[in-house]
C-alpha positions in Angstrom: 101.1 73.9 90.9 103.4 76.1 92.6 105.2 79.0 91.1 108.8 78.8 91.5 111.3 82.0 91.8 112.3 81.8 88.2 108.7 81.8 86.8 108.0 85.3 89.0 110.9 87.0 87.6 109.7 85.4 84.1 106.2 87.6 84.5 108.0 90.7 85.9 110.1 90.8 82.6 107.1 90.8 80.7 105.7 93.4 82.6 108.5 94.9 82.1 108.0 94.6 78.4 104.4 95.6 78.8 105.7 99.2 80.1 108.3 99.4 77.2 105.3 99.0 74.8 103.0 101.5 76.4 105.9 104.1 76.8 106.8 103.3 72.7 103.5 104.5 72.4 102.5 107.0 74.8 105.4 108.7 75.6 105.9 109.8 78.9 102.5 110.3 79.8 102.5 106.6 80.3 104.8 106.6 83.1 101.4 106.9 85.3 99.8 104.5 83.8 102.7 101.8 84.1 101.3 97.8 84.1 104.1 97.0 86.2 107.5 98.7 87.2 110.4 96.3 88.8 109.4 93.1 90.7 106.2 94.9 92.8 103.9 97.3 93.0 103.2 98.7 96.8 99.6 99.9 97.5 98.6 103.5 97.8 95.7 105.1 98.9 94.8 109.0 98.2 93.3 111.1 99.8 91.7 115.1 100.0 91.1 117.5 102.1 90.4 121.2 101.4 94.2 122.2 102.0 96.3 118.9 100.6 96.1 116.0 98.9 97.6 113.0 100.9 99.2 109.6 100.0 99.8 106.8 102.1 102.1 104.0 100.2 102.9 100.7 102.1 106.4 99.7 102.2 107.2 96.9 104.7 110.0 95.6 105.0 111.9 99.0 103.4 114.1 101.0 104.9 113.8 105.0 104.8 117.2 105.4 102.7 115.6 103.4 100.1 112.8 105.1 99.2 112.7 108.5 96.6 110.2 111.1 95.7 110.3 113.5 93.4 107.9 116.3 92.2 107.9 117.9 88.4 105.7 119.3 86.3 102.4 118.2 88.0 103.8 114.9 88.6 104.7 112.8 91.6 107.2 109.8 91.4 108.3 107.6 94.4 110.4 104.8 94.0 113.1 102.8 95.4 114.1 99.0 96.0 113.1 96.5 98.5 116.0 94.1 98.9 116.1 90.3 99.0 117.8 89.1 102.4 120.8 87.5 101.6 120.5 83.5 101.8 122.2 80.7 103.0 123.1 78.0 100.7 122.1 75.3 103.3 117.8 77.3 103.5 115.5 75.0 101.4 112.1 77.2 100.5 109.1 75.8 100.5 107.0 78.8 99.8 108.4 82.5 98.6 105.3 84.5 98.5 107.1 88.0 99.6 108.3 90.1 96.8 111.6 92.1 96.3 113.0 94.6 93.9 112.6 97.6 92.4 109.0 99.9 92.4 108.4 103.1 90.8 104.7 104.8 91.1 103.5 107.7 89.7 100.8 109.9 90.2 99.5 113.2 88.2 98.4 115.6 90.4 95.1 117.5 89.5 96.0 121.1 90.5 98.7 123.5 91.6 100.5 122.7 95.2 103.4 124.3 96.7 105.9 122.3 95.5 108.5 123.6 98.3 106.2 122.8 101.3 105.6 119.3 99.9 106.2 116.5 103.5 106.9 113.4 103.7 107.2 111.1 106.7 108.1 107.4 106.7 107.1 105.2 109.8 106.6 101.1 110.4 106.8 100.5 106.9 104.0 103.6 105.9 105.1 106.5 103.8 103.0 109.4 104.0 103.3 112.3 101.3 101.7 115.6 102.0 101.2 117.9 98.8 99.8 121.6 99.9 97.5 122.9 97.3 98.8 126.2 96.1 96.2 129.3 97.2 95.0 129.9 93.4 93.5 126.1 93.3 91.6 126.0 96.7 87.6 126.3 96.3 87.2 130.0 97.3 83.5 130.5 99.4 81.9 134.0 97.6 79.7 135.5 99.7 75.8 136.5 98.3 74.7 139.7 99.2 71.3 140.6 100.0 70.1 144.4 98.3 
């Protein structure tokens, strides 16, 4: 059985619903631990080194203007829209396995960064966010002196 457009918009409204549930309960806190935001959620992977923390989020087929991040209080948010190419009335579908909408993800950060020197660089459909961890939250090496 083949899942037509309707019935994938059907289970993004109850994910949808899902997140108004969880957010009813948790408050904002949930926002990071969202089921399901818009139509798709892109993959991220997350990564640490001893001076940043790195994301790398997968966005094909989204342009650069689409896309949004924002950092507040110990929280990073990116979000945006990937649009549905406009179609001709005379295209039969066979198969639509690509989806389109709007995404949100968020992610709590575990320690202080320097929220001003935050980077982020977009190319072939990879975004990649740089978060410098602030001086005060790097592991500090103490050296052991011999008497």
């Amino acid at each position: 059985m083949a899942l037509t457009l309707n019935q994938g918009r059907d289970l993004a409204g109850i994910a949808d619903e899902m997140n108004r549930l969880v957010n009813s309960v948790f408050g904002d806190s949930a926002r990071e631990a969202s089921f399901y935001k818009g139509t798709w959620i892109p993959a991220v992977d997350i990564s640490e080194d001893d001076d940043n923390y790195h994301l790398y989020v997968e966005l094909p087929g989204i342009s650069k203007d689409s896309v949004k991040i924002k950092y507040e209080d110990g929280m990073l948010m990116i979000s945006g829209e990937k649009k549905e190419p406009a179609s001709s009335h005379k295209v039969n579908f066979h198969r639509i396995e690509r989806t389109y909408g709007k995404f949100e993800r968020s992610f709590r950060v575990p320690s202080l960064i320097v929220s001003d020197k935050i980077d982020a660089t977009f190319q072939d459909g990879l975004l990649t966010v740089m978060l410098p961890k602030a001086e005060e939250s790097k592991p500090k090496q103490i050296e052991v002196k011999i008497k």
